[in-house]
C-alpha positions as CSV (number, residue, x, y, z in Angstrom):
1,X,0.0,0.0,0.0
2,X,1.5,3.2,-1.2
3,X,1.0,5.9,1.9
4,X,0.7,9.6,1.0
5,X,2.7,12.5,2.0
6,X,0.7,13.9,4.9
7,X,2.0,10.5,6.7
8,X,4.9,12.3,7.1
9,X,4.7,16.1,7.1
10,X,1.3,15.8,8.4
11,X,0.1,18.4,5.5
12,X,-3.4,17.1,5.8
13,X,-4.4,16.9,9.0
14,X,-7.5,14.6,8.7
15,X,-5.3,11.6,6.7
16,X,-6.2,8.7,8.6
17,X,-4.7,6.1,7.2
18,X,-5.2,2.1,7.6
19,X,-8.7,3.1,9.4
20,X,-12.0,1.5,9.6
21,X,-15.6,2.7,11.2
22,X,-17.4,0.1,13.4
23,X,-20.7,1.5,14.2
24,X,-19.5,5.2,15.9
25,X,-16.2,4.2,16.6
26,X,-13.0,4.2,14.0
27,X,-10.1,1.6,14.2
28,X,-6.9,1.2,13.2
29,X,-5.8,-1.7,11.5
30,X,-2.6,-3.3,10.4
31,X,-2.5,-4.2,6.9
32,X,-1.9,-8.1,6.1
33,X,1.4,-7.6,4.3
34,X,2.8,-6.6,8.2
35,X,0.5,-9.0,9.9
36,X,1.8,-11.7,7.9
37,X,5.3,-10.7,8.7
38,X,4.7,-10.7,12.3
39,X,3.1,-7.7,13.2
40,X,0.4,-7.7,15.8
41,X,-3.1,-8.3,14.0
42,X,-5.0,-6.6,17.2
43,X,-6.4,-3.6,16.2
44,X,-6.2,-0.5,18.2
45,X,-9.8,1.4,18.7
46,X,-9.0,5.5,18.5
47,X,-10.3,7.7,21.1
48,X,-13.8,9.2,21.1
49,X,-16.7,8.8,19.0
50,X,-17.1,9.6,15.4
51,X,-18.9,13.2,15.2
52,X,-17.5,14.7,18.3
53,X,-15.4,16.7,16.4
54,X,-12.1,15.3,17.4
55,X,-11.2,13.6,13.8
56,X,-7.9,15.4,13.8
57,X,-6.7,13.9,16.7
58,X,-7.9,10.2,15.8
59,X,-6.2,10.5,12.4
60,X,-3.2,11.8,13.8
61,X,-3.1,8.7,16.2
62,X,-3.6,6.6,13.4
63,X,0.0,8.1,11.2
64,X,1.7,7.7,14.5
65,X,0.1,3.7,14.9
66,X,1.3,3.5,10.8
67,X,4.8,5.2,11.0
68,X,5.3,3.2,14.2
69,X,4.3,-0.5,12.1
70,X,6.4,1.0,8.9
71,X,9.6,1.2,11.7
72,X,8.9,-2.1,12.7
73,X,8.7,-3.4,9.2
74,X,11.7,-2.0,8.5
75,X,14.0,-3.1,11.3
76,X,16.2,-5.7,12.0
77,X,14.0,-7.7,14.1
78,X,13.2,-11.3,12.3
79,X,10.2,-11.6,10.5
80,X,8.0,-14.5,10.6
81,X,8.0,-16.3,7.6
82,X,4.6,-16.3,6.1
83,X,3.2,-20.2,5.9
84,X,5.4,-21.4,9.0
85,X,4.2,-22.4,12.6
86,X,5.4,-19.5,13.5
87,X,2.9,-17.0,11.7
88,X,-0.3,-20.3,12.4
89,X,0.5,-19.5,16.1
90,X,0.4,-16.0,16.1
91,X,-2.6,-15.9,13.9
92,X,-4.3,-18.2,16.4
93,X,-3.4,-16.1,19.6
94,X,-4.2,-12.9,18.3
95,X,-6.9,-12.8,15.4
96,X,-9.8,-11.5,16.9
97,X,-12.3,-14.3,15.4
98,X,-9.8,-17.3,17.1
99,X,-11.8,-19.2,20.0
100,X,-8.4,-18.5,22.3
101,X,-10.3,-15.1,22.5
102,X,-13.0,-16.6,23.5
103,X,-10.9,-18.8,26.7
104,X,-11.0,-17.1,30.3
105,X,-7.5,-15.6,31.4
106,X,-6.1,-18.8,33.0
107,X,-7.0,-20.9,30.1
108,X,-5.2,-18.5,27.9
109,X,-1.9,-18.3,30.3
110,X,-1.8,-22.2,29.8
111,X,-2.7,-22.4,26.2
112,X,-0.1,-19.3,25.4
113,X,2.8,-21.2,27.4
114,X,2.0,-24.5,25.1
115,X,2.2,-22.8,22.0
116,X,5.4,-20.9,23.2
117,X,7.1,-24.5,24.1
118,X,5.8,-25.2,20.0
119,X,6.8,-21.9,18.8
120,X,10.4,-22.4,20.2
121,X,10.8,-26.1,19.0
122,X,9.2,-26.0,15.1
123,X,8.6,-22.0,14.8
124,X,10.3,-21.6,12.0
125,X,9.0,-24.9,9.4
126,X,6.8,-24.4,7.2
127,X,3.1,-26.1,8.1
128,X,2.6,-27.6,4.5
129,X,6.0,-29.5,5.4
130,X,4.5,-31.5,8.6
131,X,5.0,-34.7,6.8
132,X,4.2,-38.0,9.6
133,X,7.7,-39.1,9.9
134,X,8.4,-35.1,10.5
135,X,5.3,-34.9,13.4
136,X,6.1,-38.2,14.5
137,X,9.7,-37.0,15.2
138,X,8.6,-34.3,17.4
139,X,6.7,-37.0,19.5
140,X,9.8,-39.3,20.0
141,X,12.1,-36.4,20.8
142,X,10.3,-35.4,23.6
143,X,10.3,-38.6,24.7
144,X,14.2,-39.3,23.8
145,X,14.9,-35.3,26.1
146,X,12.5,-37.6,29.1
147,X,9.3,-35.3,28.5
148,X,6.6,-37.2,30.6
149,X,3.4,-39.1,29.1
150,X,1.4,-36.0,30.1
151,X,3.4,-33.2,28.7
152,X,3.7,-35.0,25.5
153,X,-0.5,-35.7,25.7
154,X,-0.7,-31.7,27.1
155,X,1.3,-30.4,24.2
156,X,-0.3,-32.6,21.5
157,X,-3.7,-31.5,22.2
158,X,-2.2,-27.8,22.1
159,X,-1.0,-28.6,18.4
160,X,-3.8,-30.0,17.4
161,X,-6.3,-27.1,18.4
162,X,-4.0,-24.9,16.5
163,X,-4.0,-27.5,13.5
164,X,-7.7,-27.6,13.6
165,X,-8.0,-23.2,13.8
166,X,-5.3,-23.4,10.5
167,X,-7.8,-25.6,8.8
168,X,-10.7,-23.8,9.6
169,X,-9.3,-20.2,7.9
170,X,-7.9,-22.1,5.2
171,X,-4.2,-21.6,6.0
172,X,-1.9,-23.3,3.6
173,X,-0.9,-27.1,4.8
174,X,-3.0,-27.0,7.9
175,X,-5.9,-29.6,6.1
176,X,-3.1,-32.1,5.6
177,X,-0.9,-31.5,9.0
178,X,-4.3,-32.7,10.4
179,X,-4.4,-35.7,8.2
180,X,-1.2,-36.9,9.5
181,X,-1.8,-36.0,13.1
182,X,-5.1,-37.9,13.5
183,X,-2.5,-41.4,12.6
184,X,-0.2,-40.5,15.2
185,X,-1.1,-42.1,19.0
186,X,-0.2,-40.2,22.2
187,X,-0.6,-42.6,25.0
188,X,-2.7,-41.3,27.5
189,X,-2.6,-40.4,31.2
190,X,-3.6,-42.8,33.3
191,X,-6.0,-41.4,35.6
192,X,-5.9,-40.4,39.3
193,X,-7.2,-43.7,41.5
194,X,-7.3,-41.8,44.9
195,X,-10.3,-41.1,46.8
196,X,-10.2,-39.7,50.0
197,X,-12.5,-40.7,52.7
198,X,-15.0,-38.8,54.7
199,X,-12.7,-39.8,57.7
200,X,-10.1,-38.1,55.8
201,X,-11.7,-35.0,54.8
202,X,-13.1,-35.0,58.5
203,X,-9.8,-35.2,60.4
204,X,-8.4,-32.4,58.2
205,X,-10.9,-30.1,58.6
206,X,-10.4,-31.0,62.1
207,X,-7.0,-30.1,61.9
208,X,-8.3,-26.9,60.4
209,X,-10.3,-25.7,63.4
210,X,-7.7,-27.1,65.9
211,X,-5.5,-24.1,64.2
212,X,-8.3,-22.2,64.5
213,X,-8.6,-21.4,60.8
214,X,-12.3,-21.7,60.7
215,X,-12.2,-20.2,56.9
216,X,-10.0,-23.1,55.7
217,X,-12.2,-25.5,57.4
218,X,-15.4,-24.0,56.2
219,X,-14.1,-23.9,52.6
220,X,-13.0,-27.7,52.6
221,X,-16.8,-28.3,54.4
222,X,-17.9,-26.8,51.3
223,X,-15.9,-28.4,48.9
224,X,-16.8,-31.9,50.4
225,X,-20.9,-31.9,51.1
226,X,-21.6,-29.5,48.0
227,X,-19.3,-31.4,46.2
228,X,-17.5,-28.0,44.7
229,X,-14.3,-27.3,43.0
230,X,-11.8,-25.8,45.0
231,X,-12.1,-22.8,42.7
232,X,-15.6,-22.5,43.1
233,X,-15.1,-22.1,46.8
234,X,-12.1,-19.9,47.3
235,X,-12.3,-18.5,43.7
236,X,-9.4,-17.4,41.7
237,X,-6.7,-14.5,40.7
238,X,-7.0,-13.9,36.7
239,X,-5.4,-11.6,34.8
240,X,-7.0,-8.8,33.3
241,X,-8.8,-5.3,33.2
242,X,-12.0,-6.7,35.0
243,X,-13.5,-4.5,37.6
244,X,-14.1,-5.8,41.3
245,X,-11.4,-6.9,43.9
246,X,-8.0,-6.3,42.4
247,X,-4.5,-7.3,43.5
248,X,-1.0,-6.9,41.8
249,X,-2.8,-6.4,38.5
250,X,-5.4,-9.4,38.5
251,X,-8.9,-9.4,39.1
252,X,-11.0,-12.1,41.7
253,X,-14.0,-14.3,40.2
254,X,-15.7,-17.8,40.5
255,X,-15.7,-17.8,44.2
256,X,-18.6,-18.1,46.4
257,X,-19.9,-14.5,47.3
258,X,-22.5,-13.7,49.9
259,X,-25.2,-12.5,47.3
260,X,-25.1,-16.1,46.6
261,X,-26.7,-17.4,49.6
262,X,-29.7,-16.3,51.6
263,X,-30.3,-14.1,54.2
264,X,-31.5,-17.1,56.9
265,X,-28.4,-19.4,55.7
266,X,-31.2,-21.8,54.4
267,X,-30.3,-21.7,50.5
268,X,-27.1,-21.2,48.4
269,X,-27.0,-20.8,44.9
270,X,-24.4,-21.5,42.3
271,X,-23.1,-22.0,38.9
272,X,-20.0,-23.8,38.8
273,X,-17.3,-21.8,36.7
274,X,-16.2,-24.5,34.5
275,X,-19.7,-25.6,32.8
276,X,-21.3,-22.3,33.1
277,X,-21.2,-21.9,29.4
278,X,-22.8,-25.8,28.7
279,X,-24.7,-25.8,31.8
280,X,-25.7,-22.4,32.5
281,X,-28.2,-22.9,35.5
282,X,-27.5,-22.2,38.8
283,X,-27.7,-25.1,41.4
284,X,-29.5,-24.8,44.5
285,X,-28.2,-26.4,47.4
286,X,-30.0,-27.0,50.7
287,X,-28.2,-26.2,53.2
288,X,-30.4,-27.4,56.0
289,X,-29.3,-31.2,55.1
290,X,-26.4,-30.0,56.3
291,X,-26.3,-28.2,59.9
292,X,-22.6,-27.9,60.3
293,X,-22.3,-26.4,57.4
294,X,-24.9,-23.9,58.5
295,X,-23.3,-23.5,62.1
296,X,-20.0,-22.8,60.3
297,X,-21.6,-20.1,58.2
298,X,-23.8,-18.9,61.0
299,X,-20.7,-18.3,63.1
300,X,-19.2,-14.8,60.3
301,X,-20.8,-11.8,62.0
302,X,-23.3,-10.3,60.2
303,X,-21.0,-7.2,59.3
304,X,-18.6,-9.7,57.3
305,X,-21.3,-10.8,54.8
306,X,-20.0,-9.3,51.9
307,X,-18.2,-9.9,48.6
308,X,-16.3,-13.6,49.1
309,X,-17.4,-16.1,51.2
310,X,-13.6,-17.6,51.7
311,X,-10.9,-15.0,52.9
312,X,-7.9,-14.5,54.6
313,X,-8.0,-12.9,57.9
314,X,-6.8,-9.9,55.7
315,X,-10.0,-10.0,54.1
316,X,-8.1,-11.3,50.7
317,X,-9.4,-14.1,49.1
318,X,-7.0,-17.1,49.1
319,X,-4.5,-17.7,46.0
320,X,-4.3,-21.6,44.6
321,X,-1.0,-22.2,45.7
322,X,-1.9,-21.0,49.8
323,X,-5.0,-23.4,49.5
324,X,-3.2,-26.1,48.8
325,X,-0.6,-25.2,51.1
326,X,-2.9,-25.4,54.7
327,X,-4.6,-28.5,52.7
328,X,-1.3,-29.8,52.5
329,X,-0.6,-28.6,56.4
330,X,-3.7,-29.6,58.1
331,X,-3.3,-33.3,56.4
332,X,0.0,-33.8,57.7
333,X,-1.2,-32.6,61.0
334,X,-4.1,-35.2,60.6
335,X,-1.8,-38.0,59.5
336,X,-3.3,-38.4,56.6
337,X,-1.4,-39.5,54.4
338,X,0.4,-37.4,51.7
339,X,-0.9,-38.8,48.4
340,X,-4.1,-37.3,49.3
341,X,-4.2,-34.1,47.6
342,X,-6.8,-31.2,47.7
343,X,-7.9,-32.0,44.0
344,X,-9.0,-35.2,44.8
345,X,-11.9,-34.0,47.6
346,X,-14.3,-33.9,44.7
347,X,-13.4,-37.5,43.6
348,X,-13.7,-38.4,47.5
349,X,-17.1,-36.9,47.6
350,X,-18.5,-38.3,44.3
351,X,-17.8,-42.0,45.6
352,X,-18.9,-41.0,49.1
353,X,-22.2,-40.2,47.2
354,X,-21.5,-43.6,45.0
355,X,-21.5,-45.5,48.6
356,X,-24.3,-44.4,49.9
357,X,-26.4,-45.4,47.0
358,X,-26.8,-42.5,44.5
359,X,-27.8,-43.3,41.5
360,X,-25.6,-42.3,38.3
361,X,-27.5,-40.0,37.1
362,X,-27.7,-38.0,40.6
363,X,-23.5,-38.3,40.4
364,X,-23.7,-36.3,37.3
365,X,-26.0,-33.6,38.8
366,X,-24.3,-33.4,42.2
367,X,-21.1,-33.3,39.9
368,X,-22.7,-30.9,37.4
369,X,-21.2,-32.6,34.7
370,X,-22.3,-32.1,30.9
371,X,-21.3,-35.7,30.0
372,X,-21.9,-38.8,32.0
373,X,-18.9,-39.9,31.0
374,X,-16.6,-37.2,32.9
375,X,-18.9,-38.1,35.7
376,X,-17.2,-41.8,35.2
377,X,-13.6,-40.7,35.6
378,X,-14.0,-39.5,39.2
379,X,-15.1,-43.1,40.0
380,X,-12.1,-44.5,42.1
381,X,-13.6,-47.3,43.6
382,X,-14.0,-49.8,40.4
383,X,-12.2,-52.9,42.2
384,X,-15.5,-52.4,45.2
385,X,-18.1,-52.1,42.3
386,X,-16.7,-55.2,40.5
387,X,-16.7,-57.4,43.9
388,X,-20.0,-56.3,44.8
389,X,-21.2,-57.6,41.4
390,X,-19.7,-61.1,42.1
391,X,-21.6,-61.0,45.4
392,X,-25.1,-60.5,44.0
393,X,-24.1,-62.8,41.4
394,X,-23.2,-65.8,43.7
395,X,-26.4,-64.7,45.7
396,X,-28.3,-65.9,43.1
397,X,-26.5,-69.7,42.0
């Protein structure tokens, strides 16, 4: 694209170039030629509202945002080669139509560190060279530098939701990188078979109130009758420009606020964070089948009711890693042992439910899973199911 003089001299003051209106706003946009070298694709909304008589200054912000992608272009910093994994990954974390927009901030941190790991290995090959001994070489190199069974299943899945995006905008070689990918077996994980007790869960929240961290030991309560995610109970620290509590540049959400249950401690409402997009309703727990529970909530003053449930005696809600820090504290103060972790209190209470005769289908709700079959992988106790089956079987000789 040829730009014209004023870019420079600025002799007409309302030259906006590489600008485009969306409803009563104007945009400035990097053209594809510098995209597909590597320039950032995001583009930058310009201050104000068309009409409100401040066009000068947008189109002056927009020669500045063109001069400034003209310098870049013309620099000495590497350009990414148009067709290689390289340019597929940047397309994929920055177009504006890619579902990674569409992920919440800690998805994205996790997704944006596996596509690094990929950018840094294959950045610079072409996509329409993946050929399967190629693919399949990447596979038995991680193995051959002793990358576990779960990185190389983590970071396979990563390439092959980028594959899939190349295919679906068409980007040359994606359609037959996926061809080759779908041959090419990475062994699974084998899954968690630990299941804590309600002895377990009982002697560390025990441990808990022995400390006299009643918040801890509410939170695990919580975790173990409602059968909740960690994260839906303590919440979580995302980065971002979301309003609400802040710390160090990230924004709270997920947790359990106060707004959520009632005034007379009789009803709490929720919708877990990770299927609120499939399962959208909010569940309604009782909380009269469960009087400690209610005592422990009973016991916050009545000034403290607000925002999160679960905080700090700072008032801060708790971070990931100090959660499972006093889990890991309060179990060891419990002697219980230490391959118990906090992430397996939902698989404890799912085949607590599953011994005291709950159907499948009531797993699944009390789990709020989508798919009955995710409901199926937090079954620990398959070895008890299969021996009660031979029972009812010799019942009946």
């Amino acid at each position: 694209m040829d730009y014209r003089p004023a870019l420079w001299d600025g002799s007409d003051p309302l030259y906006a170039p590489n600008t485009a209106r969306t409803k009563d706003w104007l945009y400035w946009k990097p053209t594809k030629k510098f995209v597909d070298a590597g320039f950032p694709k995001i583009p930058r909304r310009l201050p104000g509202r068309i009409g409100d008589g401040n066009d000068a200054m947008r189109a002056q912000l927009a020669r500045e945002y063109t001069r400034e992608m003209l310098r870049w272009f013309d620099s000495a910093e590497p350009k990414i080669e148009p067709g290689s994994w390289k340019h597929l990954i940047a397309a994929y974390l920055t177009d504006d139509f890619s579902p990674f927009q569409d992920l919440k901030e800690n998805t994205k941190a996790e997704y944006r560190r596996n596509m690094t790991r990929w950018e840094e290995a294959i950045g610079t090959a072409l996509v329409r060279d993946g050929t399967l001994p190629e693919i399949k070489g990447w596979q038995r190199a991680m193995a051959t530098n002793g990358r576990s069974a779960a990185y190389q299943k983590r970071q396979f899945t990563a390439l092959r939701i980028l594959i899939s995006y190349g295919v679906s905008t068409h980007f040359e070689g994606a359609k037959a990188a996926e061809d080759v990918v779908r041959k090419i077996r990475v062994k699974g994980v084998r899954a968690r078979a630990i299941s804590p007790t309600e002895a377990q869960i009982a002697a560390i929240i025990k441990a808990a109130d022995d400390a006299k961290d009643h918040m801890f030991a509410l939170g695990l309560s919580l975790q173990w009758w409602l059968t909740l995610r960690a994260v839906d109970v303590r919440g979580q620290w995302l980065a971002g420009d979301a309003s609400g509590i802040r710390k160090n540049g990230k924004y709270w959400a997920d947790g359990l606020t106060w707004d959520m249950i009632d005034r007379d401690l009789t009803v709490l409402r929720k919708t877990p964070s990770k299927t609120e997009e499939v399962l959208p309703d909010e569940l309604v727990y009782d909380l009269m089948l469960v009087p400690d529970l209610r005592r422990r909530l009973a016991d916050i003053s009545n000034e403290n009711r607000v925002g999160p449930v679960i905080v700090q005696r700072n008032g801060v809600p708790y971070s990931k890693r100090r959660w499972a820090t006093l889990f890991a504290r309060y179990r060891k103060s419990a002697k219980v042992p230490n391959h118990i972790w906090c992430m397996d209190t939902r698989a404890g209470a799912i085949n607590h439910a599953k011994r005291a005769g709950a159907s499948h289908i009531e797993l699944q709700h009390q789990a709020n899973h989508a798919q009955a079959s995710t409901t199926d992988r937090y079954i620990r106790e398959r070895s008890t199911s299969v021996n009660k089956v031979i029972q009812l079987r010799t019942r009946t000789g």
